[in-house]
C-alpha positions as MATLAB code, in Angstrom:
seq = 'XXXXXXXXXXXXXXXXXXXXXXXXXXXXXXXXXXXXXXXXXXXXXXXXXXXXXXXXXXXXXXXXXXXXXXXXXXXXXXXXXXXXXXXXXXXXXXXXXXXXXXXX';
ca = [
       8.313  -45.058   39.654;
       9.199  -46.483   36.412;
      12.707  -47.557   35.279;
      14.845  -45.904   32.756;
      14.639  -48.617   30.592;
      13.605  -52.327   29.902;
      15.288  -55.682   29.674;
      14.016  -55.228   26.248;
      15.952  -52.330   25.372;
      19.396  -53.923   27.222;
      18.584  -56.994   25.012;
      18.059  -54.532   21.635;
      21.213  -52.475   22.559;
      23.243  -55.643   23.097;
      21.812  -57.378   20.007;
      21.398  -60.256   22.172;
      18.218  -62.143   23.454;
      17.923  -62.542   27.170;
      15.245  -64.947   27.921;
      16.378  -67.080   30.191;
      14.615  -66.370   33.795;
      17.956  -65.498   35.758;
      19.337  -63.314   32.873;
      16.091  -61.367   33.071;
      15.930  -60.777   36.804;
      19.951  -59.665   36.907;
      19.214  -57.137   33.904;
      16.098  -56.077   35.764;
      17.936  -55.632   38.995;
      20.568  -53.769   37.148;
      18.207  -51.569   35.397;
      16.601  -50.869   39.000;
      19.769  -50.071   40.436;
      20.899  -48.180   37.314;
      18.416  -45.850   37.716;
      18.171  -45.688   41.374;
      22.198  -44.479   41.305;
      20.995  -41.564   38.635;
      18.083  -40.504   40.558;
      20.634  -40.349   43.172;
      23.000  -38.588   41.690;
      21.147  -36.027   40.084;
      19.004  -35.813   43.262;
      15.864  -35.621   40.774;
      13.129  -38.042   40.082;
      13.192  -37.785   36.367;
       9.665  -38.694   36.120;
       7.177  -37.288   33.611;
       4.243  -35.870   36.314;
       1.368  -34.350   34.687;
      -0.831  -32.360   37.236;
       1.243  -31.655   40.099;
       0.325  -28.757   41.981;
       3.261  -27.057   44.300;
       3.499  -24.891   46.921;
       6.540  -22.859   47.137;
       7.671  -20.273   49.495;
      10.082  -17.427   48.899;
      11.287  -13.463   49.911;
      11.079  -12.081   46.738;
      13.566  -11.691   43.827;
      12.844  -12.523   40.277;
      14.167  -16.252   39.436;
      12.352  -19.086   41.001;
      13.845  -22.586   41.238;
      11.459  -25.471   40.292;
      12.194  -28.514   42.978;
      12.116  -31.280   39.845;
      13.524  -31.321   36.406;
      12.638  -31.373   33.579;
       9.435  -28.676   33.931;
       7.889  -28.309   30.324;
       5.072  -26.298   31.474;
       3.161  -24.736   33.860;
      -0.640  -24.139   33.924;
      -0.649  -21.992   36.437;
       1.228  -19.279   39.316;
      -0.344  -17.704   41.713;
       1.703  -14.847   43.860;
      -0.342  -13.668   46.836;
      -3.535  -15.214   46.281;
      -3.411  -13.463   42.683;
      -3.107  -15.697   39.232;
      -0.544  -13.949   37.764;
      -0.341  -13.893   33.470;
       1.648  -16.299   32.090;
       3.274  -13.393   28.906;
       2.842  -11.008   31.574;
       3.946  -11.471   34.750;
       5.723  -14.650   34.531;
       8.334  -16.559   31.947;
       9.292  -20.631   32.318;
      13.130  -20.731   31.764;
      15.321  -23.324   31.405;
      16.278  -25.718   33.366;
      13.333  -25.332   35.803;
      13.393  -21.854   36.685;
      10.602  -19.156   36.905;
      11.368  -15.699   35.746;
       9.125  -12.494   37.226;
       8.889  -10.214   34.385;
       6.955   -7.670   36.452;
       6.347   -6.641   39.693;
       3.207   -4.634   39.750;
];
């Protein structure tokens, strides 16, 4: 997993230049634990993941709650081995949740 930023982008934000060796392994540590204590907190990855493929089980209803954030598509539901329409049968919300627009 990636960090939320580079040493170059402390350096830039700073307006200072950190070259020397030390500097640049405490930012990068920092950085590293930066983002480890928002990953944490948000209890989310906060990666971009293209191709996932999920497998989620539920008892019915009509919202579904994606397990990672953000979701800015999906290619794809299937409900009881049947691929269900995306304008249809299916709407992505915000905020990671799937609405069932029908029931049929």
């Amino acid at each position: 997993m990636a960090d939320f930023c580079t040493v170059a982008d402390v350096a830039n934000l700073l307006q200072i230049e950190i070259t020397d060796a030390d500097k640049v392994a405490s930012c990068e540590r920092a950085i590293g634990e930066a983002t480890e204590a928002i990953r944490n907190y948000c209890h989310q990855y906060i990666e971009l993941v293209t191709d996932d493929e999920i497998t989620l089980d539920c008892a019915g209803g009509t919202r579904l709650f994606l397990p990672e954030l953000p979701v800015v598509s999906v290619a794809e539901v299937v409900e009881d081995d049947v691929v269900l329409d995306e304008d249809d049968d299916y709407k992505l919300g915000q905020y990671g949740i799937l609405h069932r627009v029908s029931c049929d």
